[in-house]
SELUM-455773 format. One record per residue (C-alpha): x, y, z negated; residue number from 1; residue in one letter. Coordinates in Angstrom, 1 decimal. Example, Ala and Ser with C-alpha at 12.3 -4.5 7.8 and 13.67 -1.06 7.14 Angstrom:
% residues 2
+--------+--------+--------+-------+------+
:      X :      Y :      Z : gumar : gulo :
+--------+--------+--------+-------+------+
:   12.3 :   -4.5 :   -7.8 :     1 :    A :
:   13.7 :   -1.1 :   -7.1 :     2 :    S :
+--------+--------+--------+-------+------+
This chain:
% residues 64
+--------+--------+--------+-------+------+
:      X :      Y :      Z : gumar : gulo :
+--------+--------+--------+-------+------+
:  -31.0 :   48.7 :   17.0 :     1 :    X :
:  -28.5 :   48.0 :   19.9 :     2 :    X :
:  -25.7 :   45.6 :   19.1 :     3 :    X :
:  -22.3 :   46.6 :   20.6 :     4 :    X :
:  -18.8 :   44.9 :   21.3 :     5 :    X :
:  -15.5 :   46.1 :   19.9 :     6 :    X :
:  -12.1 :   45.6 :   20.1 :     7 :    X :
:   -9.8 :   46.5 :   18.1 :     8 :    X :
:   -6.8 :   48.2 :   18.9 :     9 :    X :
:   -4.8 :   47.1 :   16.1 :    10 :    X :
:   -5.2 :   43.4 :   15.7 :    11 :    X :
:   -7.1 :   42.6 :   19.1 :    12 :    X :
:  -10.0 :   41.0 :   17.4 :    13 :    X :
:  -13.0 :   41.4 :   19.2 :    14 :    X :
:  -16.3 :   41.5 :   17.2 :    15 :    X :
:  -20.0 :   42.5 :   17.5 :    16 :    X :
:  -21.9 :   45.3 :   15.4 :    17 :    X :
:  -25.3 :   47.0 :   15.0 :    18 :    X :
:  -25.2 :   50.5 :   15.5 :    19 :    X :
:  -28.3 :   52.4 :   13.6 :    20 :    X :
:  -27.3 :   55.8 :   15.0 :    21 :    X :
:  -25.3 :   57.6 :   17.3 :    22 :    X :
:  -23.8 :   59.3 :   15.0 :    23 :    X :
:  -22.3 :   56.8 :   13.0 :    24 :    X :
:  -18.9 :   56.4 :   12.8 :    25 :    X :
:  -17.4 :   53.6 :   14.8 :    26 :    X :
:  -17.6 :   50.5 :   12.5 :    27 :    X :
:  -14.3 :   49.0 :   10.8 :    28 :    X :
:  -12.7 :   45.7 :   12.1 :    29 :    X :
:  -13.6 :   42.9 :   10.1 :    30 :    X :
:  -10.4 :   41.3 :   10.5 :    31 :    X :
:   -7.9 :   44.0 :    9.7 :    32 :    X :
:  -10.5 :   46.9 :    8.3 :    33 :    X :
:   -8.8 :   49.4 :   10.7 :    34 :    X :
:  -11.1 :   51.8 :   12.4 :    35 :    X :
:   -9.2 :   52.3 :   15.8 :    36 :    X :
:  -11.6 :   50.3 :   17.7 :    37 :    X :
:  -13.0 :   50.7 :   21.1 :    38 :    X :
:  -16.2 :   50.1 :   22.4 :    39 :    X :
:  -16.5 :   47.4 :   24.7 :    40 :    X :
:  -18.6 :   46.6 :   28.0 :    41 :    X :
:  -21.2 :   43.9 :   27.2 :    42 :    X :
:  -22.2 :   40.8 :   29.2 :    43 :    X :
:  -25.2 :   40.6 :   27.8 :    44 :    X :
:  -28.5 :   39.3 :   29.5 :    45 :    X :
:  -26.0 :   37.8 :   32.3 :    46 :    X :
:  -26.1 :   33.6 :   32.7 :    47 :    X :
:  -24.2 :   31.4 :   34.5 :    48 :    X :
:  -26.4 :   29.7 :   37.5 :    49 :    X :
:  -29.7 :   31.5 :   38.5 :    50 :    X :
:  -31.5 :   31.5 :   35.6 :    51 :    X :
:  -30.2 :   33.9 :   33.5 :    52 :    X :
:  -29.6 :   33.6 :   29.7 :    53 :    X :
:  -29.9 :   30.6 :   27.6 :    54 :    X :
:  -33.3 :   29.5 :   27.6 :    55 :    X :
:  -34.2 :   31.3 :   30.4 :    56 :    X :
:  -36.5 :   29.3 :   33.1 :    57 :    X :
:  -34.9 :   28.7 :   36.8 :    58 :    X :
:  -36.9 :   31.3 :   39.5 :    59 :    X :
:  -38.3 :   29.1 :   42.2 :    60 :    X :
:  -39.3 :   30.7 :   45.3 :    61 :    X :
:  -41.3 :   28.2 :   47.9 :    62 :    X :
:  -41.2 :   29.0 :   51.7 :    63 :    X :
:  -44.7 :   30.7 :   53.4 :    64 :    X :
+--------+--------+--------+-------+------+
């Protein structure tokens, strides 16, 4: 089940849901309950520094 970003056009709050399907209807803003809200692009998997995510070992690479 992928997770997906919103915004909302209405309110601005931004907010994360699961989507089960593709054809389910885009999901209501928690904040206002209004349903003119727009996907957003994730940044998911992407960490500061080299490592990646949070808990997410350092890649060493030794000379040879």
């Amino acid at each position: 089940m992928p997770l997906f970003e919103y915004e909302c056009r209405r309110c601005g709050h931004r907010f994360e849901s699961l989507v089960l399907s593709r054809s389910q209807e885009r999901p209501p803003c928690p904040s206002c309950d209004s349903r003119e809200v727009e996907k957003q692009f994730s940044a998911f998997g992407v960490g500061a520094g080299s490592g990646g995510g949070r808990g997410a070992a350092p890649v060493r690479f030794s000379g040879g």
